[in-house]
C-alpha positions, 0 to 999 in steps of 0.5 A: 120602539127600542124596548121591542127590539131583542131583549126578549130572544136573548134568554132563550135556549139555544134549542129554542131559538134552532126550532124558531130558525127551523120555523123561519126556514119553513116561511121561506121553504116554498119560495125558495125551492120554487126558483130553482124548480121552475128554472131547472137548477138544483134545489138541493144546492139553491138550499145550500146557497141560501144557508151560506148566502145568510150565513154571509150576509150575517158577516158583512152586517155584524151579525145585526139584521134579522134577515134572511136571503133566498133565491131571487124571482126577478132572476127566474126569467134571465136564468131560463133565457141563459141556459136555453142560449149558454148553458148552465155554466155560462148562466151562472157565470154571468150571475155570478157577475151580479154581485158586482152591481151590488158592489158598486151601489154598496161603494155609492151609498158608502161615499154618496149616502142612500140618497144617491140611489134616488137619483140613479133608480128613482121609482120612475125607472124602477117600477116598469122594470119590476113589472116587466119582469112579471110580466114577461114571465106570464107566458111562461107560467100559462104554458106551465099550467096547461101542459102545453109541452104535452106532458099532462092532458088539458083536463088533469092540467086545469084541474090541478093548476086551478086548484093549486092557484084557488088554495094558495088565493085562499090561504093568502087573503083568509089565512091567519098568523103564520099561515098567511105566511106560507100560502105557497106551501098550502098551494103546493099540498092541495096541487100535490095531493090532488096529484096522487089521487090521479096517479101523476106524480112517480116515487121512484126518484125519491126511492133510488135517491140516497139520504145523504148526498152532496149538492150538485154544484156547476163550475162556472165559465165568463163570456162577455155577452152573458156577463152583460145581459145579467149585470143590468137585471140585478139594479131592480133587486138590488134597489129592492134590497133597500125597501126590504132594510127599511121593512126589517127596520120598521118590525124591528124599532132600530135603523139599519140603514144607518147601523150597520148601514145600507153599504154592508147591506148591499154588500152582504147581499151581493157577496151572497148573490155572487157566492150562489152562483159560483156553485150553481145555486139561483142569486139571493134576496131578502125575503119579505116572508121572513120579515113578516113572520118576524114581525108576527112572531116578535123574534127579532134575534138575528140568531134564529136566522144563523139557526135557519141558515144552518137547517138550510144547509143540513136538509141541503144534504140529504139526497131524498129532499131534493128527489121528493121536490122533483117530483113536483108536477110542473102543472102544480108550478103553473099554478102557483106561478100565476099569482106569484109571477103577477105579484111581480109586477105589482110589485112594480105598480106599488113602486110607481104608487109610492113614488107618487110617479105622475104618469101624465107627465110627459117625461115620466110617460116616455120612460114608463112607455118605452121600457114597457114596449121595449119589454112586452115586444122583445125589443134587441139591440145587437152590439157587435156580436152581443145582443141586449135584449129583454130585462136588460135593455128595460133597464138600460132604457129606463136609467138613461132615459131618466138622465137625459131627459129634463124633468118638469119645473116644479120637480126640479124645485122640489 
């Protein structure tokens, strides 16, 4: 395995390796904007936090691990609540708060080992987390893909909305090499094009945008209720993080849970998450896009991502990127968000499978339950003048119940 690992990059130029991190970047280019096109937040900047995020990561991990970080899916939800309740400011203060999830699980692995994890976050409490972030997201991309909001009549949103879903289906389980990589770009073209030709999408922002302009950055502002509603969101990304360094590992040959660790792992990642959301940006996560083109491509150089860190921040500048993805149709997004924000919830039901979680055993079926009523049916809990409520109190739910409730004899044994 060793043999596989970097030795082959190392040759290369230095123009060669910024034209295979501007490759990597594009991978990761639709998943990225989407966050902050569904969401409201500036693309630009969500760009921007990206490339430093990375660049971040990279500092807290030696520059070791061919990764790179982007906005997160599992936020989308918590963003779009907070700043319908708070505002931006407050929104991103609260996330900004994040990072100190990371910090403190970095801190546990770092005096515990990663084996700690388990008994906090084992699958049974992650799994129907993750899938209730999908699914509380479902809605959302169905009111998108009709139009419900009026802004498109029920027949060009249908049109447009299945058609973007088809393609990116398509390209997603028949697309070869680095096109099965990006069905979300695909997607976005079919939607966008099919767009035109109907006369919906209007120019004039991206011909009155400047080229060169800065990001919209947004000062954040703390209050404890928002604080508290982000902070337990971030324990299933965070968790997620580990799956991500045990996939680069496994492309890679060499284990990074162990060099440079997983402690400087989550650490990277939740100075990154914190770092975004100072300035306005979506929190970060690793991207299993990246990862797979990596495998794919065999560039197992963590200079490339330095390189796709860096176009990151350079197109983050240029004012008429930003204007030409708002211009986007939202029908276009309901369409994609069907298949992404169900992969969501797979992602929590593969969770439950790798765990080899028995749903038929009494304690393991009163966590999965609760937090999925609790998650489907809007379940709160006022405290004073705080409310917990959503993904938050899933998660609250989900780890206390795993610690208070006795687990089954032969689980004990094992």
């Amino acid at each position: 395995m060793k043999n596989q690992t970097i030795t082959p990059l190392e040759t290369q130029s230095k123009g060669k390796q910024a034209f295979v991190g501007l490759q990597m970047l594009f991978v990761a280019f639709g998943a990225l904007v989407l966050v902050p096109l569904i969401t409201g937040l500036n693309s630009n900047t969500a760009l921007l936090t990206a490339g430093v995020g990375t660049l971040l990561f990279q500092l807290c991990t030696k520059k070791q691990v061919p990764i790179f970080l982007a906005s997160s899916f599992a936020f989308i939800a918590p963003i779009q609540y907070g700043i319908q309740t708070w505002g931006i400011a407050t929104t991103m203060g609260g996330l900004a708060c994040t990072g100190f999830v990371y910090f403190a699980l970095s801190l546990l692995v770092k005096l515990r080992g990663a084996e700690a994890l388990q008994r906090f976050f084992p699958p049974v409490v992650v799994g129907p987390v993750i899938i209730i972030i999908g699914m509380g997201l479902a809605p959302v991309a169905v009111n998108m893909a009709l139009a419900q909001d009026g802004s498109y009549q029920y027949t060009d949103a249908v049109l447009v909305s299945m058609a973007t879903l088809l393609t990116t289906l398509i390209v997603a389980v028949f697309g070869k090499g680095m096109m099965k990589l990006i069905p979300i770009m695909f997607g976005i073209l079919v939607g966008y094009i099919i767009c035109l030709f109907k006369g919906l999408i209007n120019f004039q922002p991206v011909l009155d945008a400047p080229w060169f302009s800065l990001p919209t950055f947004t000062t954040p502002e703390f209050h404890l209720e928002a604080i508290f509603y982000m902070l337990p969101i971030a324990i299933a990304p965070a968790v997620e993080h580990v799956g991500g360094i045990m996939a680069i590992s496994s492309v890679t040959g060499k284990d990074f849970l162990k060099k440079p660790g997983l402690h400087r792992t989550l650490l990277g990642d939740g100075i990154a998450t914190s770092a975004a959301a100072l300035v306005g940006g979506p929190p970060n996560t690793t991207y299993a896009e990246v990862t797979g083109a990596v495998m794919l491509t065999r560039n197992f150089n963590p200079n490339i991502m330095t390189w796709a860190a860096v176009w990151a921040i350079a197109i983050s500048f240029c004012g008429k990127v930003g204007a030409f993805l708002s211009t986007i149709p939202t029908i276009v997004m309901g369409g994609i968000m069907m298949l992404v924000f169900g992969s969501i919830a797979v992602v929590g039901m593969s969770t439950l499978i790798r765990g080899k979680v028995d749903v038929t055993e009494a304690r393991n079926l009163c966590i999965i339950s609760v937090v999925m009523t609790f998650g489907i049916g809007n379940m709160f809990v006022n405290v004073g003048d705080a409310s917990i409520k959503g993904i938050s109190l899933c998660a609250l739910v989900a780890i206390i119940l795993n610690l208070v409730l006795p687990k089954a004899i032969n689980q004990e044994i094992d």
